[in-house]
N, C-alpha and C positions, 0 to 999 in steps of 0.2 A: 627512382625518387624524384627524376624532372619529368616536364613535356620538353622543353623545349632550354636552350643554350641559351646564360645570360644577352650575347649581344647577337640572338634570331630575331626578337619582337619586331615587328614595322608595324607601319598605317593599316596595312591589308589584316593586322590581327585584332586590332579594337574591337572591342566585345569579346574576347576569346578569355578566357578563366586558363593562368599555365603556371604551373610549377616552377622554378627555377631556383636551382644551388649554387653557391659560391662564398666567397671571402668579402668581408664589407672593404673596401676598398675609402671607403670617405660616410662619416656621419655629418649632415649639418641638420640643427634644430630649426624648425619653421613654427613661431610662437611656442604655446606650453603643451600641446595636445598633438602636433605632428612633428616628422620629422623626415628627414630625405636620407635613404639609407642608397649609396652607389655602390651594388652586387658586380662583383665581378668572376669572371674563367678566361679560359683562353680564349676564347672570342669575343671578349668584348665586357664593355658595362651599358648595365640596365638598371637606370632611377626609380625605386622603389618609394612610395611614399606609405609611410609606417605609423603606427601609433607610437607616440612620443615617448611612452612610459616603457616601451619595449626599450632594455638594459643592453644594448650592443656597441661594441667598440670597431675599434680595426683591426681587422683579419681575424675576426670571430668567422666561424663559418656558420652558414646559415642556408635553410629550405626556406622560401619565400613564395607563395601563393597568393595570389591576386588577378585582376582584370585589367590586360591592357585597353590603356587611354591614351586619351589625345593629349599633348604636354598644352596645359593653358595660354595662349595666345602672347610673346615677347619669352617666352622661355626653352624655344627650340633648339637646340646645339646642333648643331649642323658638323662639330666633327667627330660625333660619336654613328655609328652607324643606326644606334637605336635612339638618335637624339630628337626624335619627333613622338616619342610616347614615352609612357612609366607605367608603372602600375601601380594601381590603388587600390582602397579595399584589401589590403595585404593581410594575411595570416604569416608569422614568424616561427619558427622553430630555431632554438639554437641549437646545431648541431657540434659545436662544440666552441668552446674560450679560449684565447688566446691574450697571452701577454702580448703588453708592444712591442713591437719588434725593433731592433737596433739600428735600422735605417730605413728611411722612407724608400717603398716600395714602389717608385716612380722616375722620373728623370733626374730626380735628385741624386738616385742612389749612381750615377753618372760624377758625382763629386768625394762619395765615399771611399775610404781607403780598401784597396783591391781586398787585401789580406781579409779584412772586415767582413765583405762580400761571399771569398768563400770560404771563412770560417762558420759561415749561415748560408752555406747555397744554396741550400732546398727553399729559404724565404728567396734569394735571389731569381731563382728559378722561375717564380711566379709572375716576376715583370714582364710587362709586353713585349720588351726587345729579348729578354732571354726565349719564350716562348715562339715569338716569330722565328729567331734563329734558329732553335732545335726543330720547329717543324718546316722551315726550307731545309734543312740538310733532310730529314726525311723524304721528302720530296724528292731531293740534288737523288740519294740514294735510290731510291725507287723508279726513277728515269734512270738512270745510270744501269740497275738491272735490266731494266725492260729491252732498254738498246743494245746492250750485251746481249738478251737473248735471242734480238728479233736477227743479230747478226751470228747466230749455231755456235756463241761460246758457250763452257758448262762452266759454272760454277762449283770449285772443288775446296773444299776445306783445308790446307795442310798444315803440319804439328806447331804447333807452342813450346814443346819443349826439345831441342834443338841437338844438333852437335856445333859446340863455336865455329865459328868460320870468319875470315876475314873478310868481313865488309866495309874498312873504312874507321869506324865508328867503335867506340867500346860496346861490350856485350855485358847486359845483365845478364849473371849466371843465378843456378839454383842448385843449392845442394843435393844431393839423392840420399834419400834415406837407406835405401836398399844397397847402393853401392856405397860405402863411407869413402870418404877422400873424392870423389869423382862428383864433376858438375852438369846439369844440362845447360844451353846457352836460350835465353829468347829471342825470339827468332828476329835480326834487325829488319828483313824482308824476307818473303816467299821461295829467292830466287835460282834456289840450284832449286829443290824442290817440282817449283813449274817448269824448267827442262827438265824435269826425269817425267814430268808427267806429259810432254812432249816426246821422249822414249818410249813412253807407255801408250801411243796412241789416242789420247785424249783429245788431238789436232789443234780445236781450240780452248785453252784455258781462259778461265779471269774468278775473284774473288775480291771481297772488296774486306781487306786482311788487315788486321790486329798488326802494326809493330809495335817495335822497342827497339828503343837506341839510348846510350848513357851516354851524352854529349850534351852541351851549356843550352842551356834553353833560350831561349827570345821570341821575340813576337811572334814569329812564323815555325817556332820550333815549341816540339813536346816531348818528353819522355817514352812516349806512346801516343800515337798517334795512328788515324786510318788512310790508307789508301787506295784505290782501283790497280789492283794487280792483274796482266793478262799477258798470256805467250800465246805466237800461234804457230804452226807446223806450214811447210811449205809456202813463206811469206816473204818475201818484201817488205823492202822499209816502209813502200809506198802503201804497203798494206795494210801496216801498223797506222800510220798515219790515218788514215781511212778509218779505221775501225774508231783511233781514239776521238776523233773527231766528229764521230758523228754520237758517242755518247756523251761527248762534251755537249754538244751541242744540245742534246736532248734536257742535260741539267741544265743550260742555260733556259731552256724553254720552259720549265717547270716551277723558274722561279720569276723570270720577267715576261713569259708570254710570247718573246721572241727568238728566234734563231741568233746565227752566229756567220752564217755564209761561212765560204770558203776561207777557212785560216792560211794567211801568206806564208811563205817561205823566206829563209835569211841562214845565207851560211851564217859559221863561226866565224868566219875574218870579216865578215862584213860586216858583223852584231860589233867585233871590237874595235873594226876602222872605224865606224859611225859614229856608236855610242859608250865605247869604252868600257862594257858590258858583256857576258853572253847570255845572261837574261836582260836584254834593253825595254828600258819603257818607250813604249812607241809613243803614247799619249801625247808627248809635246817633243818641241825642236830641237833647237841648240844642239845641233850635231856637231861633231868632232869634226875637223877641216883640217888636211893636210898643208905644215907650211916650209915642208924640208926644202925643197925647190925655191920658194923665196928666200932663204938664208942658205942656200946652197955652197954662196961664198964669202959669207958674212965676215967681218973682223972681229964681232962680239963672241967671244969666247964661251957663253953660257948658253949660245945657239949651233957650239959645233959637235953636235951629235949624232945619234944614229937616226933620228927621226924629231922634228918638230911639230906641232899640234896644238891649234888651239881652238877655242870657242868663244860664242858673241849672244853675251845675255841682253838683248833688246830692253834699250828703254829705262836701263836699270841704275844710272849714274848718279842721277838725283836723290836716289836711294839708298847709293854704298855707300856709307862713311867711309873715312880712311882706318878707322878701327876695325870696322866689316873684313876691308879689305886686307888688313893685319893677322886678323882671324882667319881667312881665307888661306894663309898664305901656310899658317900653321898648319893647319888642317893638312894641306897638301905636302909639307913634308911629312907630318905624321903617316902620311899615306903611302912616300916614298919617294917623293920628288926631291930635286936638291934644291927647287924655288920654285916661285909662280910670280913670274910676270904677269902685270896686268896695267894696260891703257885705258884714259878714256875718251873716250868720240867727242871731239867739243869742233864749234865752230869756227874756221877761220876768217879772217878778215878778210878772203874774197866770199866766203859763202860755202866754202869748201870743208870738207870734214880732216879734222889735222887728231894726232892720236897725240895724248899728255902720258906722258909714263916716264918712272925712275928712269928706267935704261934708254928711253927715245933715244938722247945724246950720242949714244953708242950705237947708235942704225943709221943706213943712209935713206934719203927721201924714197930712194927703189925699194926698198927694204918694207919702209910704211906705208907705200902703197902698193905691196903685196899683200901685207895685212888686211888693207882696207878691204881691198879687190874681193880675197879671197874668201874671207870671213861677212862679207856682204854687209859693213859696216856705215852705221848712219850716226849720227849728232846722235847722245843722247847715252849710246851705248857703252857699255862696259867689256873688254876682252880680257880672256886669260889662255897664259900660253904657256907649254911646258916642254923643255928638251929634255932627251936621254933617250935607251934604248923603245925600242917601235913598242913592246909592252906595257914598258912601265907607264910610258905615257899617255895609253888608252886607260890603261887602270884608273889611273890618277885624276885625267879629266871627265871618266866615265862617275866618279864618284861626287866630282865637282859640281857635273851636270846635275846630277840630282839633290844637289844641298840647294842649289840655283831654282831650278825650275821643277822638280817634281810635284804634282797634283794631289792633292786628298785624296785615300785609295777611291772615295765613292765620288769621283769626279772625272770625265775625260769620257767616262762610256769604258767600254769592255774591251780590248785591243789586244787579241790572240795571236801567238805567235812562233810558227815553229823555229828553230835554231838548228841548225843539220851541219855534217860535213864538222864534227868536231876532231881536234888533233888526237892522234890516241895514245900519244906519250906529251908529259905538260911539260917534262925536262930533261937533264941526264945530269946523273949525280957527278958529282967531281970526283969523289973517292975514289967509286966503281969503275967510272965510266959506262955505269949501264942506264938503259932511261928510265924514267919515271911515269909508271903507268897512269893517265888520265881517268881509265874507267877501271872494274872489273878486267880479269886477265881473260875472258871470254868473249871480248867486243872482236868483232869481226872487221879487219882494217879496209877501208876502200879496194873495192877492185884494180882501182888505177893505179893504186899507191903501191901495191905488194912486192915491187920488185925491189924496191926503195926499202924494205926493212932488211936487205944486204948491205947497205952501205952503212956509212958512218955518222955520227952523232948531229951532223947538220940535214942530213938525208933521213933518220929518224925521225927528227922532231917537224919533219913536213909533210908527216904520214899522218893521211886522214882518218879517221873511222867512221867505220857506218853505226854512227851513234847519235840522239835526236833529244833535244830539250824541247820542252811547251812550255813555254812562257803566255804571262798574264798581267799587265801593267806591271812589270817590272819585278813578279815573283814566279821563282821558275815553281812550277807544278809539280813535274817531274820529269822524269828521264827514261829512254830505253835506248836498244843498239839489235845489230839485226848478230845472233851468237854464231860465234867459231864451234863448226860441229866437226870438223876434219882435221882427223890426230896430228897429221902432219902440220899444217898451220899451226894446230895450237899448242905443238912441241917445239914448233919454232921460236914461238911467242913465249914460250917458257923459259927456254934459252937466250932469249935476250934479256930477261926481267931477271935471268939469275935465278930461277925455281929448281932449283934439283927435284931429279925423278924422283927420290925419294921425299922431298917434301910437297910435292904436288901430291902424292899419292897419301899424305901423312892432311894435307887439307883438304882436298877433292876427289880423293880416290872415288867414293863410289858412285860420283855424277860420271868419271872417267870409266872407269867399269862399265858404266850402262852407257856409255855410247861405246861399247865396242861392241854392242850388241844390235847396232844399228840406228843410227841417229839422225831422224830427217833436218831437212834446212830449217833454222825456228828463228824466230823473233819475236821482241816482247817490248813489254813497256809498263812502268806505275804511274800514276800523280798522287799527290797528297788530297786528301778528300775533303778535310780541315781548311788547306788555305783555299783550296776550291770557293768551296761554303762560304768562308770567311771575305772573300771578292765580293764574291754575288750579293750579300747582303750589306756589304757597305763596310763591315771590321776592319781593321788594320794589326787586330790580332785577333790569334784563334784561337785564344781560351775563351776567347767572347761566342763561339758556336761549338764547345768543346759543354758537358754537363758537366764534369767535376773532371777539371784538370788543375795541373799542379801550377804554384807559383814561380817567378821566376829564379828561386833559387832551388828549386825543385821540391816544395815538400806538399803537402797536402795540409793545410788547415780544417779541413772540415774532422779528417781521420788522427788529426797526428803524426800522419805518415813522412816518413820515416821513422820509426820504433823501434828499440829495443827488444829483443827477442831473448825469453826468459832460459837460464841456464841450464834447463831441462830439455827444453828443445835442443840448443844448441849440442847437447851431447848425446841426445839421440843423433844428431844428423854428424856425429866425430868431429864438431867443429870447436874450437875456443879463438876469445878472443885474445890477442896481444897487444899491449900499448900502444897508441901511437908512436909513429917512427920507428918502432923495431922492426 
């Protein structure tokens, strides 16, 4: 029905006679006999100039035939790609009518209410930023295969409809019609699955796979959502590393034209000495600064803890109110701290930088210029400081750091990052006294560390594992770990987590089963494919590169969805429903 895509015309086609379909996107009348009709598609708009009596609105659709021209001299748009011609001489067809639509389909609809939005995606869809979006993830996707393949992994399909298994996370089930009373689960990831097809010989897997999780949604979360899923057989961390990085790297290039270099390394203790994080935003400063050693011998009682730590927001005094700073203070016990000190950098009367704060009185000059020292504090500056145990306190200022100083996602540049060397117990329960598994019961513990999961609960909890975050301005992407394939290790590990043989075999039997039949060394890895996308093109949420995802309280407006399901159904599948609370 076309020659050629609303925004192809240039200079070089003048004289050329071309078709072109699309949505009017803008009518303006030019006196009584013309009119300027702006055709649009996903590439672009092309200035049509029309006979006036021709009856078209916006987002009629329309075939449009005429002869590109040269735009009359003072009327050249310079930021449309086709803003140096139009076409005249136009033949119209309507190809079909449309009602106005509910929200302007342009930057405006950036003020609209979400819900609005996508209770009409499919009009949403049509804007240039949704269209941009959905076709960089195409792209992200299609490098993302290419590099996977040019590296001998295969792409493997595996099921949708599931046995539950504990991953964390609630599972959507599905009824079976065939079995009454009995459920399939969807699948929250690939990942017993891609080790059995690591038993199977496949060496290397990836798939870039369909989950489901039933947990709270937010910005960076979905009900469903995509990821790059890959294990590989006789690997190394360093291998996994490798592999994912360089199809990172390939989607970065597909959508900016640029590489990614060499992604740096950063233990876990070092992401949370710094930054208070194990996803840190590298983008900007204000690191976390040890200051147990200067109040080492303090008399002030709110500094005699297990660790002290603060930070130094440059420059930002003139800035804080003392209600900011009130708010602040909240924030950080809501977070978990039992206060937050804060000074500020003023001058003294020799020229000297002197710190102002509630508690000054209660420090000695040694005291405050450890602060200074340490924190690298000038005139001008704001500090905040927090005691208590070495965790809570990275927790605490790691969150501060980012109310402070974090960047607009599409600001800073792109700042990749792996996080390694995470602990593979986060606790031990008091009850128990058993620990609290960090990953999956299949993470494979540091080499160095193995001997250390004989001893006790303080020698636990300083056992590393060989398990790897990517981070990405401050969202982690995802996770893998290099897996325990040797019965003995992972019967040890079972034994410490409290899994009875019988209920390991009652949730993983037949991942266990098929490594008795020979189980090479494997390692693997996901990232989220959504918040990927959602980086790369500047979002700070990924239902903005998602085509119909759900709200944030999970439903669907466009569907209705979540529904009611009619009584007939429900009794084919042996199910009924019961009141709330029973």
């Amino acid at each position: 029905m076309r020659t050629h895509m609303c925004g192809e015309p240039r200079p070089a086609d003048i004289g050329t006679t071309v078709t072109v379909c699309g949505w009017v996107a803008r009518r303006r009348e030019h006196g009584e006999h013309l009119a300027f009709v702006d055709l649009r598609d996903h590439t672009g708009l092309l200035q049509c100039v029309v006979d006036g009596s021709v009856d078209v609105r916006s987002e009629y659709v329309l075939a449009v035939t005429g002869v590109v021209s040269q735009r009359p001299e003072g009327t050249v748009n310079d930021r449309l790609g086709t803003g140096q011609v139009e076409l005249t001489d136009c033949e119209v067809e309507i190809l079909s009518a449309a009602e106005p639509p509910p929200f302007p389909l342009d930057e405006r609809a950036a003020e609209v209410d979400e819900t609005i939005r996508l209770r009409h995606r499919y009009l949403d869809l049509r804007r240039a930023e949704m269209q941009s979006n959905l076709r960089s993830r195409a792209r992200i996707s299609s490098a993302i295969r290419s590099a996977m393949d040019a590296q001998g992994f295969v792409e493997v399909e595996t099921p949708m409809l599931i046995a539950s298994t504990p991953e964390g996370a609630r599972d959507f089930v599905v009824p079976s019609r065939l079995h009454p009373g009995e459920f399939y689960a969807l699948p929250q990831s690939p990942q017993l699955f891609k080790q059995l097809c690591m038993v199977g010989g496949v060496d290397r897997y990836y798939q870039i796979a369909r989950c489901m999780r039933d947990e709270d949604l937010r910005a960076d979360r979905q009900f469903e959502f995509s990821q790059l899923d890959l294990e590989m057989s006789f690997a190394s961390q360093s291998d996994v590393l490798e592999a994912v990085s360089r199809a990172v790297g390939a989607a970065v290039e597909a959508v900016t034209g640029e590489g990614v270099g060499e992604i740096p390394h950063m233990t876990w203790h070092d992401a949370m000495n710094r930054f208070g994080s194990d996803k840190p935003d590298v983008r900007f400063g204000m690191e976390l600064e040890d200051l147990s050693e200067v109040f080492a011998e303090t008399g002030f009682n709110a500094f005699k803890a297990d660790a002290v730590k603060g930070i130094c927001h440059k420059g930002a005094s003139e800035a804080t109110s003392r209600n900011r700073l009130d708010d602040l203070t909240e924030k950080a016990k809501r977070w978990g701290a039992k206060g937050l000190v804060w000074m500020r950098a003023e001058e003294g009367p020799d020229g000297e930088v002197t710190l102002n704060s509630p508690v000054a009185k209660f420090l000695s000059p040694e005291e405050l210029a450890g602060v200074i020292e340490t924190l690298g504090v000038e005139v001008g500056d704001v500090c905040y400081l927090v005691a208590d145990r070495w965790h809570r306190v990275c927790h605490v200022l790691g969150l501060l750091r980012l109310e402070l100083g974090r960047p607009p996602v599409h600001e800073g540049g792109l700042r990749f990052l792996w996080v390694l060397d995470f602990p593979l117990f986060e606790d031990v329960d008091e009850a128990t006294g058993r620990p609290v598994p960090a990953h999956h019961p299949f993470t494979m513990p540091h080499p160095e560390d193995t001997d250390m999961l004989s001893g006790g609960p303080t020698e636990l909890l300083g056992v590393r594992s060989q398990a790897y975050d990517l981070v990405l301005n401050g969202w982690e992407l995802g996770s893998g770990s290099v897996r325990i394939h040797r019965p003995e290790l992972q019967q040890q590990i079972f034994d410490l987590l409290g899994i009875s043989e019988a209920e390991a075999e009652a949730k993983f039997g037949f991942l266990l089963e098929a490594f008795r039949y020979g189980a090479p060394p494997h390692a693997g890895f996901a990232f989220g494919l959504d918040r990927l996308v959602a980086l790369l093109v500047g979002e700070d949420n990924i239902r903005e590169v998602i085509a119909y995802p759900k709200t944030q309280s999970g439903g669907d407006p466009l569907t209705s969805a979540p529904s009611p399901v009619d009584a007939e159904h429900l009794a084919e599948l042996g199910l009924r429903l019961l009141p709330r609370g029973t």
